[in-house]
C-alpha positions in Angstrom: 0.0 0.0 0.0 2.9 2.2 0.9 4.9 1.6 -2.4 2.3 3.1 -4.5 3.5 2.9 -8.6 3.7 6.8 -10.0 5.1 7.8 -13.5 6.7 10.9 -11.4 9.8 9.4 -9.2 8.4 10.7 -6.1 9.9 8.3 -4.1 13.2 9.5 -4.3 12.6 13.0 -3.0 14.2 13.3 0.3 11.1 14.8 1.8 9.3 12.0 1.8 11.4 10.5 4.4 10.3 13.1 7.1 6.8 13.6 6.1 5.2 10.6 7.6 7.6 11.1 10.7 6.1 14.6 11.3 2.8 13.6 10.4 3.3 10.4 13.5 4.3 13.5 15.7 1.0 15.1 15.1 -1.3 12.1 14.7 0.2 11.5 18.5 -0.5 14.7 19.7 -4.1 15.0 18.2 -5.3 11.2 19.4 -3.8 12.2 23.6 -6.2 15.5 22.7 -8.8 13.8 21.6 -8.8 10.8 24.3 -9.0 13.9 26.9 -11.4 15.6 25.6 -13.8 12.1 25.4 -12.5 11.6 28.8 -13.6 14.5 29.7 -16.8 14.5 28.8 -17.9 11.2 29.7 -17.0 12.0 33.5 -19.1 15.1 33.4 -22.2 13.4 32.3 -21.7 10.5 35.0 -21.0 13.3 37.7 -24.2 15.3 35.8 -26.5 12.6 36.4 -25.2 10.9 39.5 -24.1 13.9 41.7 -26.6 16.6 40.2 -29.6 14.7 40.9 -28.6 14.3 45.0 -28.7 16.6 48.4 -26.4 15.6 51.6 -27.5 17.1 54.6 -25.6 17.4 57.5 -27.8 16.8 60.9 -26.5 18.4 63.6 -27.9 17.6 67.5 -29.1 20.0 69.5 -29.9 20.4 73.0 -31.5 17.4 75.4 -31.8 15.7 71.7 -30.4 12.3 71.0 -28.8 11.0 67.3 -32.3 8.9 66.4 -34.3 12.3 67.7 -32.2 14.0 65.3 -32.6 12.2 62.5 -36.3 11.3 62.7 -36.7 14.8 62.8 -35.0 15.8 59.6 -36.0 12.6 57.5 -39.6 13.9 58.6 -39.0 17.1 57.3 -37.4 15.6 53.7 -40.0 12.9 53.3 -43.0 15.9 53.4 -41.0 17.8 50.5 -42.1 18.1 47.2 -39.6 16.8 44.8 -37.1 14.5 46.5 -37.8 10.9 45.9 -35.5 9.0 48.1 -33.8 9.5 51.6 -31.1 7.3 53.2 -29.4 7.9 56.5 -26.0 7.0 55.7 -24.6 4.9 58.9 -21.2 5.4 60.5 -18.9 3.0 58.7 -20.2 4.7 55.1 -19.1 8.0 56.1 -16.1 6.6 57.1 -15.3 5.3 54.4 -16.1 8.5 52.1 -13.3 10.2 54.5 -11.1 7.2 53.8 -9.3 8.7 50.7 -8.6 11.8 52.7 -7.9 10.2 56.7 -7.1 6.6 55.2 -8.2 3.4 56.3 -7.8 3.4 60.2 -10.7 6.2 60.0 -13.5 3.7 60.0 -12.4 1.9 63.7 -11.7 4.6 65.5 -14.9 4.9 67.5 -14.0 8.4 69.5 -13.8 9.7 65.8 -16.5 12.9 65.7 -18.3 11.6 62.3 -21.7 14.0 61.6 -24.6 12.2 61.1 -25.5 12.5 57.4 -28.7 11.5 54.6 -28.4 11.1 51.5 -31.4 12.5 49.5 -31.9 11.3 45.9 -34.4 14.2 43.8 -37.2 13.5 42.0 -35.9 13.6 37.7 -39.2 16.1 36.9 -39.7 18.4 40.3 -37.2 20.5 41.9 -37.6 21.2 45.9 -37.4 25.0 47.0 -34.5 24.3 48.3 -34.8 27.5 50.5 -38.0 26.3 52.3 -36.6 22.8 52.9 -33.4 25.0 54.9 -35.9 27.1 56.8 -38.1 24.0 57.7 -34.7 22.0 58.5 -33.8 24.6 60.6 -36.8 24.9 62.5 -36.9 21.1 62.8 -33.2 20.5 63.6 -31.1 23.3 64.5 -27.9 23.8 62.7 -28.7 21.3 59.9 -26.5 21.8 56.6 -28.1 21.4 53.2 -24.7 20.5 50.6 -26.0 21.3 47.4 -23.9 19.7 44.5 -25.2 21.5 42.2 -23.4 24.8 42.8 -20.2 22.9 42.8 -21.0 20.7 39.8 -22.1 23.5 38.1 -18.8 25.5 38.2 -16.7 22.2 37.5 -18.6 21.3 34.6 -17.9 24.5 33.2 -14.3 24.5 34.0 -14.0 21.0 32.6 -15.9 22.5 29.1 -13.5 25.0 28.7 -11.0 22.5 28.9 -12.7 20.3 26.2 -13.5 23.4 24.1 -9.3 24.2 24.5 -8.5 20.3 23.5 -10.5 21.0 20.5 -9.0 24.1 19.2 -5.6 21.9 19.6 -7.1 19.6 17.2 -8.4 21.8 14.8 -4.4 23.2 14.8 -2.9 20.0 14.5 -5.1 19.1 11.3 -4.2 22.6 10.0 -0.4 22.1 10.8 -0.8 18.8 9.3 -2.1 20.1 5.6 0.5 23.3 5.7 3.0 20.0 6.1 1.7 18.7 3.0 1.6 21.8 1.0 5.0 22.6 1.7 5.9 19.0 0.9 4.1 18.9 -2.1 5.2 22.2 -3.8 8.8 21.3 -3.2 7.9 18.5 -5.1 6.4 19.9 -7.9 9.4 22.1 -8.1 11.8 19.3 -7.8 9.6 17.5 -10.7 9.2 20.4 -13.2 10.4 19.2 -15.8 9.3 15.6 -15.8 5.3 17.6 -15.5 6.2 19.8 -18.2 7.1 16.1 -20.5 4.2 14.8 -19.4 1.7 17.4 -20.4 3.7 17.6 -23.6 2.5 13.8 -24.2 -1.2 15.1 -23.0 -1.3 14.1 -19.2 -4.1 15.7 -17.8 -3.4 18.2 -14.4 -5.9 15.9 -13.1 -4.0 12.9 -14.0 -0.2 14.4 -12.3 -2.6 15.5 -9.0 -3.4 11.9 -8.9 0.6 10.7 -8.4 1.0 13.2 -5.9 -2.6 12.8 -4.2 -1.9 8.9 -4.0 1.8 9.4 -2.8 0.4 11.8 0.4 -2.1 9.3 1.3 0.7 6.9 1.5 2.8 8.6 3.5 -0.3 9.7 5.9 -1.3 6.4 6.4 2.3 5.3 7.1 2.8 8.4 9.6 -0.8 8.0 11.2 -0.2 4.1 12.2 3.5 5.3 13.6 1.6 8.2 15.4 -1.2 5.6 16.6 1.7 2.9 17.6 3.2 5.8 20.1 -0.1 6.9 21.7 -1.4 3.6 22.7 1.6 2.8 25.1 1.2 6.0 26.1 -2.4 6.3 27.0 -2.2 2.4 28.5 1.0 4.5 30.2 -1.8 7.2 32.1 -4.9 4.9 32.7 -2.6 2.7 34.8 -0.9 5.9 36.8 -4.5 6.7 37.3 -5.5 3.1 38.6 -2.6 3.6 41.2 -4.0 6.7 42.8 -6.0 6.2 46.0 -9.7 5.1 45.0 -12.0 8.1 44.9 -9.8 10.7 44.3 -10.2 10.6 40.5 -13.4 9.4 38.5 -12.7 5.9 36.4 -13.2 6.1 32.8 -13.2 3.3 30.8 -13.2 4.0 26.3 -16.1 1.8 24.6 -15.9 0.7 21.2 -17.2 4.4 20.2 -13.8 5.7 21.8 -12.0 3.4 20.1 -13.7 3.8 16.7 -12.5 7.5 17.1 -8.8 6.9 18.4 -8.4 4.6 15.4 -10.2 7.2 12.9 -7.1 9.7 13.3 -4.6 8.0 10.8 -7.2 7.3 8.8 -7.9 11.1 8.7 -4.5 12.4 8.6 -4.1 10.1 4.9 -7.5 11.6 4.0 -6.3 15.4 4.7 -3.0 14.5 3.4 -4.3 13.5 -0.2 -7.0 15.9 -0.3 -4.5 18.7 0.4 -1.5 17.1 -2.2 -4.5 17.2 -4.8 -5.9 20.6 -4.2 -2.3 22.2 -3.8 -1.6 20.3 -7.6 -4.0 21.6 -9.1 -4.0 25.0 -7.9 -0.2 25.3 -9.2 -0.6 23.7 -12.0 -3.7 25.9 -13.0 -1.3 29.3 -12.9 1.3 27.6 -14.7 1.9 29.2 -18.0 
C-alpha cells in the first residue's frame, strides 16, 4: 500500500522521508487531545447525572436531643417535601469510608472519631424542591442542619471541565491545519523538484488531473504510514496514564473506561491524517498547475 507505482519518481525526493515522521508527531498529539477531551466529557455526564440529581444534609444535634431524635426529625421534614424521591441515613462506617481517601483506612475503627450524622437524599428527575424552604423548615426542625447542594459545585466544574474540552478541540483543529501546511509545503517542493518531468508529461497530454493523482496517491501513503507510527506511540502512552491513574487512592479521580465508540474514534485519526493529506496534495496540484503558463 505504501509503495504506491507513480510515473513521477516521487519516491526519491528526500522529503518523503520526514513527512510521515512529522505527520506520527501530530497524529500522536491529536489522538492524547482527543482521548482527553472524550474523557472528559464522559466523566461530566456520569458526575451530571449521579451527583446533580442528590442533596447531603448534615444533621446536627441539639440540646436534650439524642442522634435517632435528630434524625427522625429531619427525614420527617425531607420525606414531606415536594420533589425529593428517596432518603437514606448514611450509617457510621459509610461516612467513614467516604473520608477514607482523605484520613485513610484506620478512620472507620476509630470509635471516638467525631463523624456527623449524614442523609443522602436522591431528587425526583421532573420536580425540583425549594431548596430555600426545605433549609428554613430544617432549621426549625433541627437546628444547625446543613443542606450540601452539588449542584453549585458541579455547576462551576462542569464548566471548567468544558472550557478545557473546548481548549482540547482548538488543539485539534491546529494540528489538522499544521498537518495540511505540512503537506503543502511537501508537495510544492515536489512539484518544483519535478518540473520538468510535468512539463514532458503534459507535452505527451497528461491531464493536471491525472499528475494531482501521483501526488494525491503518494500523500495518502505517507499519511497512512505516519498515522499508524503516530497511533503505535499513543497507545503505550495512553495504557501508560490509565494505569498511573488506577494507582492513585480510590475516589480521588473518577474511572473512565473507552467503549468501542472511543475506540472507533482513536483509530479514525490515521485514517484522517491520509485523507487530509491526499485531499490537500491534490488541491495544492491543481492550484499550481492551474497558474502555470
Amino acid at each position: 500500500m505504501f509503495n504506491t507505482r507513480s510515473d513521477l519518481p516521487l519516491e526519491r525526493d528526500g522529503q518523503g522521508r520526514y513527512l510521515p515522521w512529522l505527520i506520527a508527531f501530530m497524529v500522536y498529539l491529536a489522538i492524547l487531545a482527543l482521548a482527553g477531551v472524550m474523557a472528559l466529557n464522559k466523566v461530566t455526564a456520569r458526575w451530571d447525572k449521579g451527583v446533580g440529581q442528590t442533596l447531603t444534609v448534615q444533621v446536627a444535634l441539639g440540646e436534650n436531643q439524642t442522634e435517632a431524635e435528630a434524625l427522625d426529625a429531619a427525614l420527617g421534614v425531607l420525606d414531606e417535601t415536594p420533589g425529593i424521591a428517596q432518603t437514606h441515613r448514611l450509617e457510621r462506617e459509610q461516612v467513614a469510608k467516604l473520608l477514607e481517601p482523605w484520613l485513610g483506612r484506620f478512620a472507620e475503627d476509630m470509635e471516638d472519631l467525631p463523624l456527623p450524622l449524614m442523609i443522602d437524599v436522591q431528587l425526583a428527575s421532573k420536580i425540583k424542591p425549594d431548596l430555600d424552604r426545605l433549609k428554613q423548615r430544617l432549621d426549625a426542625a433541627v437546628p444547625g442542619a446543613l443542606v450540601d447542594d452539588h449542584r453549585l459545585w458541579l455547576d462551576r466544574l462542569i464548566d471548567l471541565m468544558q472550557a478545557v474540552e473546548l481548549l482540547a478541540g482548538t488543539v485539534l483543529i491546529l494540528i489538522g491545519l499544521a498537518c495540511g501546511g505540512t503537506v503543502v509545503f511537501t508537495t510544492r517542493t515536489g512539484l518544483a523538484i519535478h518540473r520538468e518531468a510535468i512539463e514532458v508529461l503534459h507535452l505527451i497530454g497528461a491531464q493536471d488531473s491525472y499528475i494531482a493523482r501521483q501526488f494525491a496517491g503518494r500523500a495518502l501513503a505517507l499519511g497512512l504510514k505516519g498515522g499508524l507510527l503516530g497511533l503505535g506511540l499513543a497507545l503505550p502512552t495512553l495504557t501508560l496514564i490509565g494505569y498511573l491513574a488506577n494507582t492513585q487512592e480510590q475516589g480521588l479521580l473518577p474511572t473512565f473506561t473507552p467503549g468501542l465508540y472511543h475506540w472507533a474514534a482513536i483509530l479514525a485519526l490515521p485514517v484522517a491524517a491520509g485523507l487530509i493529506a491526499m485531499m490537500t496534495a491534490r488541491f495544492t496540484v491543481t492550484g499550481t498547475l492551474g497558474r502555470m503558463p
